[in-house]
N, C-alpha and C positions, 0 to 999 in steps of 0.2 A: 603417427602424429600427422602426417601427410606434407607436404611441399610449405615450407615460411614463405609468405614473398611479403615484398614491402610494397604497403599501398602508399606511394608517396602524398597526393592528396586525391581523391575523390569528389566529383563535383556531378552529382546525379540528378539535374532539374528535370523536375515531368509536369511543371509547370514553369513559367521563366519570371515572374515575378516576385517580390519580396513579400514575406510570410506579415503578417496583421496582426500576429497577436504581441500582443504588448505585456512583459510582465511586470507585476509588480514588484512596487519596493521591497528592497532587501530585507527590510525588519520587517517582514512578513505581519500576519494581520494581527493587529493587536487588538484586543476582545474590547466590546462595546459594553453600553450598559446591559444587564440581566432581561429575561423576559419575563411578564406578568405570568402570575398563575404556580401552578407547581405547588409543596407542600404551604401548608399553613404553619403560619409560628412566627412569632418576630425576635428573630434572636439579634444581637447587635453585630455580627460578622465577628472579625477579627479572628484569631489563630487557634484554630482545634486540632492537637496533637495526640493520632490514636493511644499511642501509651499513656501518656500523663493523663488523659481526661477520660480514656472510652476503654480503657484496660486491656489493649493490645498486649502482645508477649512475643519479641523478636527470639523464639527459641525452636523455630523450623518445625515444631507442632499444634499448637495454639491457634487455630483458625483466625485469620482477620476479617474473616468476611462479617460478622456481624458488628467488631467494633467500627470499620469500614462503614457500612452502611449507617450508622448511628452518626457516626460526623457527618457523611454526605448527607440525611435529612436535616439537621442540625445548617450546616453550611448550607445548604439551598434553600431554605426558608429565612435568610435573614437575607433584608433589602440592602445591606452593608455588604461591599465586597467583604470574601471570606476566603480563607486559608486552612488546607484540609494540611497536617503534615506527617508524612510515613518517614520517622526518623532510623537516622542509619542500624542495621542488622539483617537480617535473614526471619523471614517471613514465609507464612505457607497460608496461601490463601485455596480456598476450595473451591469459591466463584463466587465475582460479583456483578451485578447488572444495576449501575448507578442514574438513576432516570430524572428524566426535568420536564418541564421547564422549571426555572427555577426564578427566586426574585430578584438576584444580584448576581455580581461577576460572582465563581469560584475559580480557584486556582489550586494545585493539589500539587505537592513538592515530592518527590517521590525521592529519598536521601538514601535508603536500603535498597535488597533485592528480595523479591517477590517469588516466593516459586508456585509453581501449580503443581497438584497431585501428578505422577509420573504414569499412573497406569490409567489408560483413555476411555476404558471401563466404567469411572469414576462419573465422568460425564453422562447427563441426559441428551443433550445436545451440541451444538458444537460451535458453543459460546464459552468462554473463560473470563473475559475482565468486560464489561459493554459500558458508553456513556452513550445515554441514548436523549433526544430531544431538548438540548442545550444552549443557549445562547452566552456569550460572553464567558468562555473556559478557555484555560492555560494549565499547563500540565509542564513541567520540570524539575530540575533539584540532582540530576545526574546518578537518577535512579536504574535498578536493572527489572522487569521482566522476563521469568526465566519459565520457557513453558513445559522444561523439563520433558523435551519430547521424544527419546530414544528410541522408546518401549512403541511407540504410537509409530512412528517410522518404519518399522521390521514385519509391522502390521497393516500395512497401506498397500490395498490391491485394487484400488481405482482404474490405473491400466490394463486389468481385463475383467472387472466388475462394474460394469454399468451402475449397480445400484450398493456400490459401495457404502461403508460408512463414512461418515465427512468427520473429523476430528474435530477439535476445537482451536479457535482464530486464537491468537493471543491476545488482542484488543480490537475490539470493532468501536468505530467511532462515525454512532447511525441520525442523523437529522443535526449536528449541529451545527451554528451559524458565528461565525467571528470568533475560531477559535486559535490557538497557537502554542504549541507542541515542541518543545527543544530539548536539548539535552536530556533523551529520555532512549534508553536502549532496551532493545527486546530480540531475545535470542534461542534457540532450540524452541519454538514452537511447531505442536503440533501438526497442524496447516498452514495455514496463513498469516504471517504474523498482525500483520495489519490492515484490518478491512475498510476503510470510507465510503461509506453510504450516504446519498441525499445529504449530502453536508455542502455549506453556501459558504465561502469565504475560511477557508482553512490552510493553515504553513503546517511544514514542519521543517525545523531548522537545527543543523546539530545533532541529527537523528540518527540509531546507529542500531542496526541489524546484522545480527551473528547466527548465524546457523552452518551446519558445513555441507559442504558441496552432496554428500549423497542422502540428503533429507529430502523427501518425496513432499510436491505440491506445498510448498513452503514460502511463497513470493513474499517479498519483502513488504511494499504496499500495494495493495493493489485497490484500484479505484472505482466507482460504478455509479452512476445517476448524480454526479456531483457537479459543479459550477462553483470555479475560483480556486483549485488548488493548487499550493506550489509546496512545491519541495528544494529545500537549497542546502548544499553544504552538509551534505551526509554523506556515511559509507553504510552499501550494502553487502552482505555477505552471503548468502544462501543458497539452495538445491533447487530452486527456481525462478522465476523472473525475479529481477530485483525492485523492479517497478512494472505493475499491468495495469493497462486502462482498458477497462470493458465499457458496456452502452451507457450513454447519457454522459461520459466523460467532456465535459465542456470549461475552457478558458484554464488549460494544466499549465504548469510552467514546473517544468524541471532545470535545477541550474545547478552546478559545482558536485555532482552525484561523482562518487567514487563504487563501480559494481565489479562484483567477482570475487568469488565463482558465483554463479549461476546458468542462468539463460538470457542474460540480458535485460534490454528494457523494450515491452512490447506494447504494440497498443492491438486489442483483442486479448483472445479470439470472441469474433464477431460472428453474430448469425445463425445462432445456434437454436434460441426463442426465439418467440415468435413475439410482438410486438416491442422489441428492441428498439431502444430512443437512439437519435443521431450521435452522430463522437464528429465534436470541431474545435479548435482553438487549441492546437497543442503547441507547446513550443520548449521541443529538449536540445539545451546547449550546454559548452563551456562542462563534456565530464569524460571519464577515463572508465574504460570498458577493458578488463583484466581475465584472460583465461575461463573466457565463457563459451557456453554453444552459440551461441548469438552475439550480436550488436544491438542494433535498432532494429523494429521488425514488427508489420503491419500483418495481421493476420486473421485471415475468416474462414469458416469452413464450407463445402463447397454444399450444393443441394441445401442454399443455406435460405433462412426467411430473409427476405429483404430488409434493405438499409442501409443509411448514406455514412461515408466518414470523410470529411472533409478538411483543409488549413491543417495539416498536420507539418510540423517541421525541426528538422534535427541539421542542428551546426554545429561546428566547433568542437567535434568531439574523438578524441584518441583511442585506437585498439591496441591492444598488446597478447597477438595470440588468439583472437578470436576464430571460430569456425566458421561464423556466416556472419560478418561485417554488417552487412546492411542487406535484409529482405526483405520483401514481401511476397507470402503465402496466401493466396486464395485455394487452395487445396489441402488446408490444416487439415490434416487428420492423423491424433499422436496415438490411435488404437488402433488403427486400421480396419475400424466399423462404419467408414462410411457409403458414399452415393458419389462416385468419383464422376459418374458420366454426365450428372448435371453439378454445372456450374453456380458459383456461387454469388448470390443476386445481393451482396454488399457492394453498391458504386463506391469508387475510390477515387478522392479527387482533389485535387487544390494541394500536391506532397512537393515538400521540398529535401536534400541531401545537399550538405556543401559543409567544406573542408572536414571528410571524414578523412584519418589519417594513421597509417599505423601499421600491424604485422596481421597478415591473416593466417590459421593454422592449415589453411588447406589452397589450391589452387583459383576460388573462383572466392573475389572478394564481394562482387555483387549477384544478390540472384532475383529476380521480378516473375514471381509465378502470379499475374494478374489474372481474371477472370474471363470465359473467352465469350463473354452473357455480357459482361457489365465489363470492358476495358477501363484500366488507370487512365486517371489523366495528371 
């Protein structure tokens, strides 16, 4: 287990200034009006109930995917907020890719649990639930996504296959704009449980990821080409990060995250493509870090393409047992395939660390493997 010591407080500025980013309100973003365009049809909104209306069958064989889609064109073509609802039982959906824009708010109550096929076979790609080009969505109802991923797990040879196969995310949620996410749990997924893509203004709050510590490439959320999201008041549970912010991560706010097991909360790995957009404006506070490899932890690989990551800042937050409190790695490399002897051309700059606090599992609670091309600042 190696050496407990007690980090009484930690206080690691590499820059001496206070961090800019500002986050937003707690009641995270509440969905605006719909966007123009999207299916045709004028339906008058109000509440479509896949069983009673679209002949759904909560009986763990009966595909939802087509009653599913049949409410979703239904609900996005009517200029009327609209109410999609998956009421409570057990569901087996095969895959759905629900697309917009659409002409009013939707909101979609998700009251049962969801399952995906278990054998990863099943999939073409490595998609399972998508809402893709949305404005004005909300999603709740203290539902489960279960992406039933054991079998996909025992079969995950990413770590020394380059050209491995990628499983399927349990929910990708790709271009949308003012949306908000709560009470909505998703667990044993195959990969990733939840992807954000080019999404502008997005919460999730009450949010709650289950998978168990020896699930391969499973990261709770993880983040990419996005601007404005926050996450608050969730527990993650997983076999990988519990939050990753890759390029283009801009204006994150992470607040009240409970993580572990996993790897932590990382921002990377960076630099791996080539034309990789900047990462600025984070700001993780006020969370408890439980029996992970990690803390917080900035990371790029080395012989990397160029690229800035900048305003990045972690306070207020508690280890219990962690193995590497606070990093950063400019020598990522988790195969052992890489180019160690150049360095890697991600500048890192504008970081903050202050009152990190807690138990580390091993003797060295901070470690700063920066780039000897491009120095932190």
């Amino acid at each position: 287990m190696g050496v407990k010591e007690i980090i009484t407080v930690i206080s690691v500025l590499l820059l001496l200034f206070p961090s800019t980013v500002k986050p937003r309100a707690v009641g995270g973003a509440q969905p605006a009006g719909g966007a123009q365009g999207g299916a045709t049809g004028g339906g008058g909104g109000g509440t479509l109930d896949v069983i009673a209306q679209f002949g759904a069958k909560a009986d763990e064989e009966t595909d939802l995917s087509q009653p599913l889609l049949n409410a979703w064109k239904e609900a996005c073509a009517s200029p009327a907020p609209s109410k999609i609802v998956i009421p409570a039982g057990t569901f087996l959906l095969s895959r759905a890719v629900l697309e917009g824009p659409c002409k009013g708010p939707v909101d979609i109550q998700v009251q049962g649990t969801i399952k995906a096929p278990p054998d990863p076979s099943h999939f073409k790609d490595d998609t399972w639930v998508m809402f893709n080009h949305i404005e004005g969505f909300t999603m709740s109802g203290g539902g489960i996504f279960d992406g039933q991923g054991t079998l996909a797990w025992s079969k995950n040879d990413c770590h020394k296959n380059k050209k491995c196969t990628l499983f399927p995310v349990n929910i990708r949620f790709n271009f949308l704009t003012n949306a908000y996410i709560h009470d909505i749990t998703t667990k044993d997924s195959k990969q990733f449980n939840v992807n954000v893509l080019g999404c502008k203004n997005i919460t999730f709050e009450h949010f709650t990821v289950s998978n168990p510590e020896h699930s391969l490439n499973t990261d709770g959320i993880h983040i990419g080409r996005s601007d404005g999201v926050t996450i608050l008041h969730s527990e993650i549970k997983t076999g990988d990060d519990c939050i990753s912010l890759g390029d283009g991560s801009k204006n994150v706010v992470v607040n009240g995250i409970s993580c572990g097991p996993g790897h932590g909360i990382s921002i990377g790995s960076l630099g791996k493509y080539q034309g990789e957009e900047p990462v600025a404006g984070i700001k993780i506070a006020n969370c408890t870090i439980t029996n992970t490899m990690n803390g917080v932890r900035i990371k790029s690989w080395p012989a990397s393409y160029p690229g800035t990551a900048s305003d990045m800042h972690f306070e207020d937050i508690t280890m219990d047992n962690v193995s590497n409190p606070i990093i950063i790695d400019q020598q990522y490399c988790p195969w052992n395939q890489c180019d160690l002897k150049n360095p890697s051309r991600i500048k890192l700059s504008n970081i903050s660390f202050k009152n990190i606090r807690g138990t580390a599992a091993g003797k060295e609670a901070v470690k700063l493997f920066c780039s000897a091309g491009f120095p932190c600042e």
